[in-house]
Structure formats: C-alpha cells, structure tokens
C-alpha positions as a LaTeX table, in Angstrom:
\begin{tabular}{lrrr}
\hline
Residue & $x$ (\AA) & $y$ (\AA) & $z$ (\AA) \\
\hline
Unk1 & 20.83 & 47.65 & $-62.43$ \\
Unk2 & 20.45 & 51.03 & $-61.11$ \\
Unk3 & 18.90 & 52.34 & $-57.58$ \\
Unk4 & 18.22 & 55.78 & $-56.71$ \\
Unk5 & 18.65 & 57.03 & $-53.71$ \\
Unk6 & 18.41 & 60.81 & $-51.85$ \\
Unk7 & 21.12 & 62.79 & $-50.15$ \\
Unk8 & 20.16 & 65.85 & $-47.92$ \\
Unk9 & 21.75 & 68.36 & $-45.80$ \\
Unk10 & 18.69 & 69.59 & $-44.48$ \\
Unk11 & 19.76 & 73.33 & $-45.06$ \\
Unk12 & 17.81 & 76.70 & $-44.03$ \\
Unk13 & 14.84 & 78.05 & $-45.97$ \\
Unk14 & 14.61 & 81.69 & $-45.63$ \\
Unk15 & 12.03 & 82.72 & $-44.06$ \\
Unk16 & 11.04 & 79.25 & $-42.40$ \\
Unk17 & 11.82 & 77.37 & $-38.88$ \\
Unk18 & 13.82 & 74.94 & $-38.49$ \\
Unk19 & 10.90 & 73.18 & $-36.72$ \\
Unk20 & 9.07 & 73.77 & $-40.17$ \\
Unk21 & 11.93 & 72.58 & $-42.04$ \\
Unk22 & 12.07 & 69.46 & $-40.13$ \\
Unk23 & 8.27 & 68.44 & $-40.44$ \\
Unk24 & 8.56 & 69.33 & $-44.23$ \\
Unk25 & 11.44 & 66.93 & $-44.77$ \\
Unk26 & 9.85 & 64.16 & $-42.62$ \\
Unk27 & 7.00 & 64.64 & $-44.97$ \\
Unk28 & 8.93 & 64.35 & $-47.85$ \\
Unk29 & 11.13 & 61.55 & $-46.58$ \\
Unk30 & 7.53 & 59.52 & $-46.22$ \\
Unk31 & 7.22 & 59.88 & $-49.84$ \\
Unk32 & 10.39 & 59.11 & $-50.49$ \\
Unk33 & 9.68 & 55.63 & $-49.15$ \\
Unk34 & 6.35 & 55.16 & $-50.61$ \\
Unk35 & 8.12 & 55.65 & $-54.03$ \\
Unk36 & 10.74 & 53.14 & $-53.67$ \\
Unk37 & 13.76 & 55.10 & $-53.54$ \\
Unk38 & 16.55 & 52.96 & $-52.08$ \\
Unk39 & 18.65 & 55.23 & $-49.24$ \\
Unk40 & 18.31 & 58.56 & $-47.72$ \\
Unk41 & 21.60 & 60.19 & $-46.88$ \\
Unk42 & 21.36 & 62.68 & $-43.98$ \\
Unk43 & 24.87 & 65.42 & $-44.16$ \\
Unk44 & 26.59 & 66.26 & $-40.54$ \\
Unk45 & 27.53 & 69.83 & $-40.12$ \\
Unk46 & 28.01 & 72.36 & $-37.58$ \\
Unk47 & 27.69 & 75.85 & $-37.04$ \\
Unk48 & 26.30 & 76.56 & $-40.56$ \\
Unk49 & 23.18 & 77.23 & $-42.40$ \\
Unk50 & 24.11 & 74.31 & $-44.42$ \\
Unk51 & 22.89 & 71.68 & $-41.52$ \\
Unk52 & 20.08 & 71.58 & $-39.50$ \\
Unk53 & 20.72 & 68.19 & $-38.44$ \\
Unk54 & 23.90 & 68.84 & $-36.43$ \\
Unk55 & 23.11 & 65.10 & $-34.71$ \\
Unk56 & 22.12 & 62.96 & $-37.33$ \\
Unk57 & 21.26 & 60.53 & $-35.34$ \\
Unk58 & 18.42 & 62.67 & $-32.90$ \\
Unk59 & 16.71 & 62.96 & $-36.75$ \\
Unk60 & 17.20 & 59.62 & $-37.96$ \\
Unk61 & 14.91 & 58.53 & $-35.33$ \\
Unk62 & 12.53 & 60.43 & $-36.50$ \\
Unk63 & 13.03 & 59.18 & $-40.01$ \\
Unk64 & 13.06 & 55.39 & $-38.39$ \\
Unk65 & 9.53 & 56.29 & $-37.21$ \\
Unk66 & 7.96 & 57.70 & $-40.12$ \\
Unk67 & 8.78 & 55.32 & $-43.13$ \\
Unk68 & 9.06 & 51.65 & $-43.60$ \\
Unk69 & 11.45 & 50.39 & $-46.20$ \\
Unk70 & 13.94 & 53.27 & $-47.09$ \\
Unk71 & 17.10 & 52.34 & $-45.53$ \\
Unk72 & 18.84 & 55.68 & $-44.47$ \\
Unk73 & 21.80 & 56.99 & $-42.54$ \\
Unk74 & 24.44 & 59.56 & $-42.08$ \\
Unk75 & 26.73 & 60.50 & $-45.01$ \\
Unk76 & 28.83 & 60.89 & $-42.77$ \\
Unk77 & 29.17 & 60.89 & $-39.08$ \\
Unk78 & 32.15 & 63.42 & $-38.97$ \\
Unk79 & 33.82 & 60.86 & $-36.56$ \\
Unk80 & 37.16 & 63.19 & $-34.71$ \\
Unk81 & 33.69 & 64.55 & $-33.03$ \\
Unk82 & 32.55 & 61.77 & $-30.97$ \\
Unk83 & 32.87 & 59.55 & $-28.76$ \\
Unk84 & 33.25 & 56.13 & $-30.31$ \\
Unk85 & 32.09 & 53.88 & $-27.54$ \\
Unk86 & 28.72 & 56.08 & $-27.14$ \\
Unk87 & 28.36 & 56.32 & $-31.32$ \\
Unk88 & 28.64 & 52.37 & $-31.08$ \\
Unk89 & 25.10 & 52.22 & $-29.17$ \\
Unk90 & 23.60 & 54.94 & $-31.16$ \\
Unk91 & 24.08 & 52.67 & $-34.10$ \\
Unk92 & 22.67 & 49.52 & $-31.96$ \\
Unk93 & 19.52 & 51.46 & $-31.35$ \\
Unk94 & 18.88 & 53.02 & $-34.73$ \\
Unk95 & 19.23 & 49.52 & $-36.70$ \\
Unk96 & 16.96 & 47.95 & $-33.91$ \\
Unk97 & 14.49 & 50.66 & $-34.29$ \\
Unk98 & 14.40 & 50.47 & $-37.72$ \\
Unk99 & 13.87 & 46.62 & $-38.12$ \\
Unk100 & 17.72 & 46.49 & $-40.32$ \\
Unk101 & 17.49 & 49.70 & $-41.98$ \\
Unk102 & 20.27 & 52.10 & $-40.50$ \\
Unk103 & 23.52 & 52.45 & $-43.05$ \\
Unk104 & 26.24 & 55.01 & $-41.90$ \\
Unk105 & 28.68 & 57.02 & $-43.75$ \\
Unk106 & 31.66 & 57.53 & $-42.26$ \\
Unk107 & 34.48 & 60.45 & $-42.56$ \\
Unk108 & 36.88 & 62.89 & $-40.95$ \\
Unk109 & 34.43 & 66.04 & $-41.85$ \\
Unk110 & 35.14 & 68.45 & $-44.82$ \\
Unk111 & 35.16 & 71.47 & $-43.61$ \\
Unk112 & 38.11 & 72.95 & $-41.51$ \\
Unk113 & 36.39 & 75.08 & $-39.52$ \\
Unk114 & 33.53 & 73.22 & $-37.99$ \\
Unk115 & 35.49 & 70.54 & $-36.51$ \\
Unk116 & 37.85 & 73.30 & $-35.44$ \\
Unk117 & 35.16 & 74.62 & $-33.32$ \\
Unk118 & 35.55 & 71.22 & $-31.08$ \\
Unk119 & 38.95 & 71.33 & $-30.85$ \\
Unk120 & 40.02 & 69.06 & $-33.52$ \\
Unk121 & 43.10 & 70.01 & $-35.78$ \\
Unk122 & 43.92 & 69.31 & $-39.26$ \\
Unk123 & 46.84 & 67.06 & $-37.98$ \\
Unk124 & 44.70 & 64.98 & $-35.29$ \\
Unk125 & 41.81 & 64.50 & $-37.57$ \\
Unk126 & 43.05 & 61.69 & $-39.59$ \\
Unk127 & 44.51 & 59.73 & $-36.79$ \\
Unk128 & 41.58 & 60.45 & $-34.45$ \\
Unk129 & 39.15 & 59.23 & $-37.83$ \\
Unk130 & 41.06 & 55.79 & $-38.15$ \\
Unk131 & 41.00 & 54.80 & $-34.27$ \\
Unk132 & 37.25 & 55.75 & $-33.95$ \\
Unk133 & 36.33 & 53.58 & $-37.42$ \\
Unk134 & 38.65 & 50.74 & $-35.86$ \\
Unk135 & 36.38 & 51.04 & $-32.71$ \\
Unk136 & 33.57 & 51.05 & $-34.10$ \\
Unk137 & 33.73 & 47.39 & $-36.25$ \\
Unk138 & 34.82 & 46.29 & $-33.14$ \\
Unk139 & 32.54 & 47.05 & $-30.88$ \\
Unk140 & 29.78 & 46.38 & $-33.21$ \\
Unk141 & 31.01 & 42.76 & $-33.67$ \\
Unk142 & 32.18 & 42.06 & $-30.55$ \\
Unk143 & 30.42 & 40.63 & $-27.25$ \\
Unk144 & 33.00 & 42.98 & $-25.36$ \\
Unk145 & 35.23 & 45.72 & $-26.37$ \\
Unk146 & 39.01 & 46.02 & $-25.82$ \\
Unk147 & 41.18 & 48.56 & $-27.21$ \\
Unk148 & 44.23 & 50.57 & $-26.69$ \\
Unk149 & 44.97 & 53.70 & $-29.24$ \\
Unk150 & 46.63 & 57.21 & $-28.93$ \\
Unk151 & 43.24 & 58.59 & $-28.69$ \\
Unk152 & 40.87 & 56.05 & $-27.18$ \\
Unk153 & 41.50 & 53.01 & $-24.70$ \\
Unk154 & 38.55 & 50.46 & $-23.41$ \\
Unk155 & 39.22 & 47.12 & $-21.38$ \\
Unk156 & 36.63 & 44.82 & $-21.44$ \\
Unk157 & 33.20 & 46.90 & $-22.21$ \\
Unk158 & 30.56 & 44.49 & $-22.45$ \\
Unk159 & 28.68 & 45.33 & $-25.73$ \\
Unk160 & 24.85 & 44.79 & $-24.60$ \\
Unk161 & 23.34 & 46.55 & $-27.67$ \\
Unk162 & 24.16 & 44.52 & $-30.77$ \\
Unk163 & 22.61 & 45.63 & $-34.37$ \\
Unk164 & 20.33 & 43.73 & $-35.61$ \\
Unk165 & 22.39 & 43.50 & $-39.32$ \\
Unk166 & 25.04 & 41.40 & $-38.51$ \\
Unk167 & 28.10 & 41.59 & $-38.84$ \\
Unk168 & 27.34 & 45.51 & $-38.96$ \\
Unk169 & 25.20 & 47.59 & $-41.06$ \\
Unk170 & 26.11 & 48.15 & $-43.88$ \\
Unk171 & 29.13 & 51.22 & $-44.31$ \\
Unk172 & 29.45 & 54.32 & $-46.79$ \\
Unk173 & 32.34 & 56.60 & $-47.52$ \\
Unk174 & 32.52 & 59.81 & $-49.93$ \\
Unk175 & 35.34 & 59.31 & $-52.47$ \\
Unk176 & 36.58 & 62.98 & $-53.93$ \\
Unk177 & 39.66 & 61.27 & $-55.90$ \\
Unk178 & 40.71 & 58.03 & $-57.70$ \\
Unk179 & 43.34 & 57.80 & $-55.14$ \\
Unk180 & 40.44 & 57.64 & $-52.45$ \\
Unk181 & 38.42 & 54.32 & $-53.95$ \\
Unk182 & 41.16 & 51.89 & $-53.10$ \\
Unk183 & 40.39 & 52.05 & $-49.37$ \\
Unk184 & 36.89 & 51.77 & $-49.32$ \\
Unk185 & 37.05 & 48.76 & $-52.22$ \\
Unk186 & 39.26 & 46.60 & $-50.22$ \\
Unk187 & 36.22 & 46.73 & $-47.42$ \\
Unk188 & 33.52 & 46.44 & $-48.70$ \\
Unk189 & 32.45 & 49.90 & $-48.40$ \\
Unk190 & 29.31 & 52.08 & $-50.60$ \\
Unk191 & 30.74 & 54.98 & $-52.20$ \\
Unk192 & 29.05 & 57.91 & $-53.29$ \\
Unk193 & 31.45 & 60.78 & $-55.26$ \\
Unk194 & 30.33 & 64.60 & $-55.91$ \\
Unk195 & 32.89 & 64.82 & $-58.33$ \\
Unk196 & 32.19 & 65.57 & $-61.94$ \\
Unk197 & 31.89 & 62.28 & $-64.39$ \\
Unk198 & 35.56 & 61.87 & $-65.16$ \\
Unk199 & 37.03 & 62.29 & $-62.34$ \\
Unk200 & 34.40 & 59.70 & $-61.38$ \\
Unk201 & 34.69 & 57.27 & $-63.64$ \\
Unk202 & 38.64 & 57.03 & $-62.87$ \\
Unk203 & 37.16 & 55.88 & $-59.10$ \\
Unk204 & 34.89 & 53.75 & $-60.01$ \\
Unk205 & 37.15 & 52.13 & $-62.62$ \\
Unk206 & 39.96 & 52.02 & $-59.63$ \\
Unk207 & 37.44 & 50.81 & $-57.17$ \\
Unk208 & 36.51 & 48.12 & $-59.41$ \\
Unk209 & 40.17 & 47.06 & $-60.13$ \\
Unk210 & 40.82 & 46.60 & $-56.35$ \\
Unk211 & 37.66 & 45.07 & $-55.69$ \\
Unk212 & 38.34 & 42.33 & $-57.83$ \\
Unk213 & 42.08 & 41.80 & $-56.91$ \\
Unk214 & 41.20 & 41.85 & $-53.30$ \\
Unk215 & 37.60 & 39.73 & $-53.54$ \\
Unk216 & 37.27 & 38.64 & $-57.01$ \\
Unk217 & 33.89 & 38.15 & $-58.90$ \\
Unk218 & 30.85 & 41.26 & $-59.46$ \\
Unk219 & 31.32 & 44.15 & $-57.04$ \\
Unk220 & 28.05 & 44.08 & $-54.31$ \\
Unk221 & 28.34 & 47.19 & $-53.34$ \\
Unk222 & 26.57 & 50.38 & $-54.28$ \\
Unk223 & 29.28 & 53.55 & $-56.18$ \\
Unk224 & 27.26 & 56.34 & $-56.78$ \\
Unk225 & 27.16 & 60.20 & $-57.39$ \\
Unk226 & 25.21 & 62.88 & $-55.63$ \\
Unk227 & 23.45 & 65.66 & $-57.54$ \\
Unk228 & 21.16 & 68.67 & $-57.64$ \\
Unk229 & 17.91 & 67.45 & $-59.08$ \\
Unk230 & 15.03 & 69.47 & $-59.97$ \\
Unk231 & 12.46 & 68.99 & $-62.69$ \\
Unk232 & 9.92 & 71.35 & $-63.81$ \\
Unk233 & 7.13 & 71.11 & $-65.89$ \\
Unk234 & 8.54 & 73.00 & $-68.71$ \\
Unk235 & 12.40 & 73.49 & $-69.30$ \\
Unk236 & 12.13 & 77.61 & $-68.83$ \\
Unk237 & 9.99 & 76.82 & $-65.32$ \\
Unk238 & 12.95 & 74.37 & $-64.34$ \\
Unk239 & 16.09 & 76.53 & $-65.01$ \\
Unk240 & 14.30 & 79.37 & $-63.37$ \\
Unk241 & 13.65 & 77.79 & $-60.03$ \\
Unk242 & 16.59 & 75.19 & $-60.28$ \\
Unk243 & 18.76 & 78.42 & $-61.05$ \\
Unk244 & 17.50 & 80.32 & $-57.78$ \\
Unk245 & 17.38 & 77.30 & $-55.20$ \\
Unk246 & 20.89 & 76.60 & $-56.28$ \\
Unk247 & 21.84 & 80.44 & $-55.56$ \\
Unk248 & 20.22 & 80.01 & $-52.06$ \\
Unk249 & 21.77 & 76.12 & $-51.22$ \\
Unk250 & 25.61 & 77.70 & $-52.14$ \\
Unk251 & 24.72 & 81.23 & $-49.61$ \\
Unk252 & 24.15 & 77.96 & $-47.07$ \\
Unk253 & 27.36 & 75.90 & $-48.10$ \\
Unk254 & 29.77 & 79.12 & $-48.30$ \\
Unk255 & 28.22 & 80.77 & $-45.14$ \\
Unk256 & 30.88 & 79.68 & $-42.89$ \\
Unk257 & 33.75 & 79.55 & $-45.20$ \\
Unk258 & 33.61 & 83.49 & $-46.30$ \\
Unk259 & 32.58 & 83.90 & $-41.95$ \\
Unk260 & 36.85 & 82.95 & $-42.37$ \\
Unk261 & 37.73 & 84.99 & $-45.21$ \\
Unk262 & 37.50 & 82.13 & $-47.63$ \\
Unk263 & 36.15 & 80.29 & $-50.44$ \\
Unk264 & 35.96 & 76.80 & $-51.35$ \\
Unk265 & 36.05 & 76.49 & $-55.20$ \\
Unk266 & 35.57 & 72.87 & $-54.72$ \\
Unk267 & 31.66 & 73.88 & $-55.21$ \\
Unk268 & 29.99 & 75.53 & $-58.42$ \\
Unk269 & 28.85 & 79.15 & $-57.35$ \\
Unk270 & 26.15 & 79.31 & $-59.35$ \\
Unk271 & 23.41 & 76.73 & $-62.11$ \\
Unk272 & 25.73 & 77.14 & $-64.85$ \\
Unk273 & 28.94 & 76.62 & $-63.50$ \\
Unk274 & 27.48 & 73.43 & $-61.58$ \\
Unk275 & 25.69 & 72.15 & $-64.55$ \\
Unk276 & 28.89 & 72.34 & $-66.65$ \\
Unk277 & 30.54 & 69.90 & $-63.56$ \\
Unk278 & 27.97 & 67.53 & $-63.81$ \\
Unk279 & 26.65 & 68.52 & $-60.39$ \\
Unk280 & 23.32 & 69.93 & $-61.16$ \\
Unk281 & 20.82 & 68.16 & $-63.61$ \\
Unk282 & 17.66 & 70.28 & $-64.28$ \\
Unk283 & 14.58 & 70.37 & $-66.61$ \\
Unk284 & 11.70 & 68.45 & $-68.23$ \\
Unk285 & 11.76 & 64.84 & $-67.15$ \\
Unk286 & 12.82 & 63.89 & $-70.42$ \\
Unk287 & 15.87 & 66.08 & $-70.12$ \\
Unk288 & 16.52 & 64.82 & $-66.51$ \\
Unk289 & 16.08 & 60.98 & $-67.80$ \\
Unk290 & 18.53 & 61.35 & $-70.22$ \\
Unk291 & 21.27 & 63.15 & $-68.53$ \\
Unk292 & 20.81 & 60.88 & $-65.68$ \\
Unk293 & 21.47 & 57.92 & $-67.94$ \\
Unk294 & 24.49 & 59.63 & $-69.67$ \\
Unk295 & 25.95 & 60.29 & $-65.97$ \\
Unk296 & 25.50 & 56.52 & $-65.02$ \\
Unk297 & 26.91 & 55.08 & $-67.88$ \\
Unk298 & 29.78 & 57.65 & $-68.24$ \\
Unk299 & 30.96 & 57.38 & $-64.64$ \\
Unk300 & 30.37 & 53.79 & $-63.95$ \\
Unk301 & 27.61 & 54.27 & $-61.46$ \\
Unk302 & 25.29 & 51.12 & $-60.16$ \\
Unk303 & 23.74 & 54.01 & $-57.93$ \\
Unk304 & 22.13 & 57.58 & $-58.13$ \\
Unk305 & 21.54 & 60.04 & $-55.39$ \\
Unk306 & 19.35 & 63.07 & $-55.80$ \\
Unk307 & 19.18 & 66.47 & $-54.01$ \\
Unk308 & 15.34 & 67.38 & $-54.46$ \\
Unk309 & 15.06 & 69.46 & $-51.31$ \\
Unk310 & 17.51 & 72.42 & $-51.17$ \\
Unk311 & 18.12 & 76.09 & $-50.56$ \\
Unk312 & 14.97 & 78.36 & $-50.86$ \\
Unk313 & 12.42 & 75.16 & $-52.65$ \\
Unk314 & 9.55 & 75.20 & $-50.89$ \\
Unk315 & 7.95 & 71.81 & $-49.84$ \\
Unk316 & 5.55 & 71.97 & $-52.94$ \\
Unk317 & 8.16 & 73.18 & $-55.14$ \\
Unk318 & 10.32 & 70.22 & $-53.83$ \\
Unk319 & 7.14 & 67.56 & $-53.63$ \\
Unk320 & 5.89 & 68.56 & $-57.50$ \\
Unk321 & 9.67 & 68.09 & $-58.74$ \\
Unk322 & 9.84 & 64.48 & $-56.86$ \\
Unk323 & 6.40 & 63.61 & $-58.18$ \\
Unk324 & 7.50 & 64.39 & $-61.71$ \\
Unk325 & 10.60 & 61.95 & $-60.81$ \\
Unk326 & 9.02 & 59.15 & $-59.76$ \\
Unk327 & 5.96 & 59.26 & $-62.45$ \\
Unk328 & 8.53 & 59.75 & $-65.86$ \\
Unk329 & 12.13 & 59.17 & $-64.75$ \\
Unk330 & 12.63 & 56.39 & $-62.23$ \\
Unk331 & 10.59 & 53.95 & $-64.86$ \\
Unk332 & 12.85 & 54.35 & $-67.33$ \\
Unk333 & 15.53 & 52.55 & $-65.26$ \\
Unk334 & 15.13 & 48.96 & $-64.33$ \\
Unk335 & 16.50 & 47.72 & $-60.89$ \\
Unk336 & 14.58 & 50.48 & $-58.80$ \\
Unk337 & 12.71 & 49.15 & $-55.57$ \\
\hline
\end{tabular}
C-alpha cells in the first residue's frame, strides 16, 4: 500500500509577493486535502529565496485552519535554532489545533550557512541537535520537565500543554545515506530520502533490517522519496514548463550557496541532469504513473512525496498539473486516502 504525500519549500515566484505566494499555497494546500493526499511537508530555511516559511510553525497554523484531514508538519525543524522548551509548546498547540494532525520532521539543517547566520557551528550542531530531540520526547511525554545537558538545563517545568497524539505525534527524519536509516528505524521514525533509487533502496533495505531486529514483525512506518512532479497535458507541454520551473526552483536552492562562493552538487542543475537522478518525474500522466510505480518498487518505498508547486509555476500551472494527478495517477495506486 502506497500514500502520497506533498513536500514544499514554499520558494519565491518572480514577480509575485510573498503575501501572494502564501494565499496561493494555502489554496492549493485546501486541495490537497480535498484530494486525499496523506501529509504536507513544509521545508525550514533562512535567509534564502528557497523559504518563505522561515517559521514553519507561524504557517502551519494557517494550514491547521484551512484543511481538515491532511496531516502536515515541518520536514524539518532545523533544531540547533531553537529553543527546545518553547518548540515543545509550539508542538502542543499545533496538534491541539489541528484535532491530531501535526507530524514534525526533525534535523540539524543542511545548509552551512543559514544556521551560521545564528551562531551555530558545524561542530556544535550535532551535539546541540541530539540534546534538543532528547528534550523534546521528554517534555512532550512528561507532566514536568527535568534535564541537565551541555547546552540546555530545566528543573522541574511543569508541562501544561500536552499534544493531543499521545505519546507524541508522530516524528520524521530525512535519510541522505544507508548509514543514516539505522537511527531513525530503531525509533520508530518516517523517513523520506531525496536520494536517487539506489542509493535509496540500500536505506530502505537497511531500515528494514534494523526495524525488524530491533521490533520484529511489518514495519508501521512511512519511507518515502521526495520529487519534482509536474504533468502536462501533452509530453512536449510538460518538459517545457517542468524544464523552466526546475531552472527557476535551483536559482532559489543555489542562491545562498554561490552568495559564499559555492556550489552544492548534491542538487541536479538543471531537468535533465535531475531526471537522470531520479529527482524529477515529468510528463503525460501515463508517463508520470509509470515512473512513479518503477520508483516505488525499485527503492522500496510504502510512501511518495510530490513537489507540484515550485520555482516560477504559477498557481494554475501548479493547480492543472495536481488536477491531472489526482484524476489519472493517484487511482492507479491502491492504499491512497
């Protein structure tokens, strides 16, 4: 059984305002939920025109507002940048205002030089990542909150906001290597991977292995990739406007990076190059529906995340490509809700 669900980082449009952007996307995100996908995974970034949604959470609840089924979240709160204890009741409120629906990603942040920008080093990163996730179980299962770390110390917080998911909501991390799915496997922790098939398929099969030496039985959890999704009417229409959104989401991603003299290579530059690493899927939705079902079944995937709004896609442009989705791809593949 396969679900589909949407992953966003709510990048700049030329020529549009972020307020625009942000009633476009709520828009979208309603029919997003009236379709049945699954999840909707908001990105966290910082001084970029890849994010618009700097605090995930100030959007989120919007999103709780405007839908009411999707289950949706952060992928990922970039954790070295806050303040656990305050993050904690966040959470509380999002899952209450949502009636259960809140999930949240969690991570150390990709990208050197936004988290540099608070402060936060490549060496305190990690350490400051695993004492934040620590206190954040806790004090979401906890009636009070004691702890005493190297970069956070509480005595005796009384936790008055409680989730309403018990013991927590439910928890997603991004896995870039095999070497990465052991962690999340042994807790009971979604994964979603951007990484082409194979390298994908050695995670899943890894997660998978320690799943079932640490738990035993079927894995519960949702492993998943994220992808670049647009589908056009005819396959020339598709390639066309799937070739030049793609240009305009990678100006976004590589903005900051070359602002530093760099580049990442980690990301396909252009349609071609990301089509040939199994990171963009574009065309008729015959075309999509196949390669879609190729992906799942050669990386191991109970899960599917599309990018449908991105880069310079208009709202129509991104509605019309959805539309064709949900009316001759998602009903090829049982175990959508």
């Amino acid at each position: 059984m396969v679900e589909f669900g949407v992953f966003d980082h709510l990048d700049q449009r030329p020529g549009a305002s972020a307020h625009d952007i942000y009633e476009d996307r709520l828009q979208l995100i309603a029919a997003y939920d009236r379709a049945g996908i699954a999840m909707y995974h908001l990105a966290e970034h910082h001084a970029t025109p890849l994010g618009l949604a700097p605090s995930p959470s100030v959007f989120l609840a919007a999103v709780a507002q405007r839908t009411e089924n999707i289950h949706f979240g952060p992928m990922v709160y970039c954790l070295p940048l806050y303040e656990p204890l305050r993050l904690i009741e966040e959470i509380c409120m999002l899952d209450q205002m949502s009636n259960g629906r809140f999930e949240f990603g969690v991570g150390r942040g990709i990208s050197p030089f936004e988290v540099a920008y608070f402060g936060v080093t490549k060496d305190s990163a990690m350490p400051s990542y695993t004492e934040a996730y620590e206190v954040l179980i806790r004090g979401l299962t906890s009636d009070t909150l004691s702890f005493s770390g190297d970069h956070f110390s509480y005595d005796d917080v009384p936790m008055v906001m409680k989730p309403l998911q018990h013991p927590h909501p439910p928890v997603w991390y991004g896995v870039a290597t095999p070497d990465g799915a052991g962690w999340p496997a042994t807790q009971k922790i979604n994964i979603i991977s951007n990484a082409p098939c194979e390298i994908t398929r050695a995670a899943t099969d890894q997660y998978r292995d320690v799943w079932d030496k640490t738990h035993g039985g079927a894995v519960t959890t949702k492993i998943g990739v994220a992808r670049h999704v647009f589908i056009g009417e005819t396959m020339e229409e598709a390639e066309r406007i799937g070739a030049r959104a793609y240009a305009a989401w990678y100006e976004n991603f590589i903005a900051l990076w070359r602002k530093h003299g760099m580049e990442d290579r980690a990301y396909a530059s252009d349609l071609t190059a990301a089509r040939a690493r199994d990171a963009a899927i574009v065309g008729t939705p015959e075309t999509v529906a196949a390669e879609i079902e190729r992906q799942i079944e050669t990386a191991g995937l109970n899960y599917f995340v599309c990018r449908f709004a991105y880069g310079d896609l208009s709202r129509d442009e991104s509605t019309a490509s959805f539309s064709r989705f949900t009316e001759a791809v998602m009903p090829k593949f049982s175990g959508t809700r």
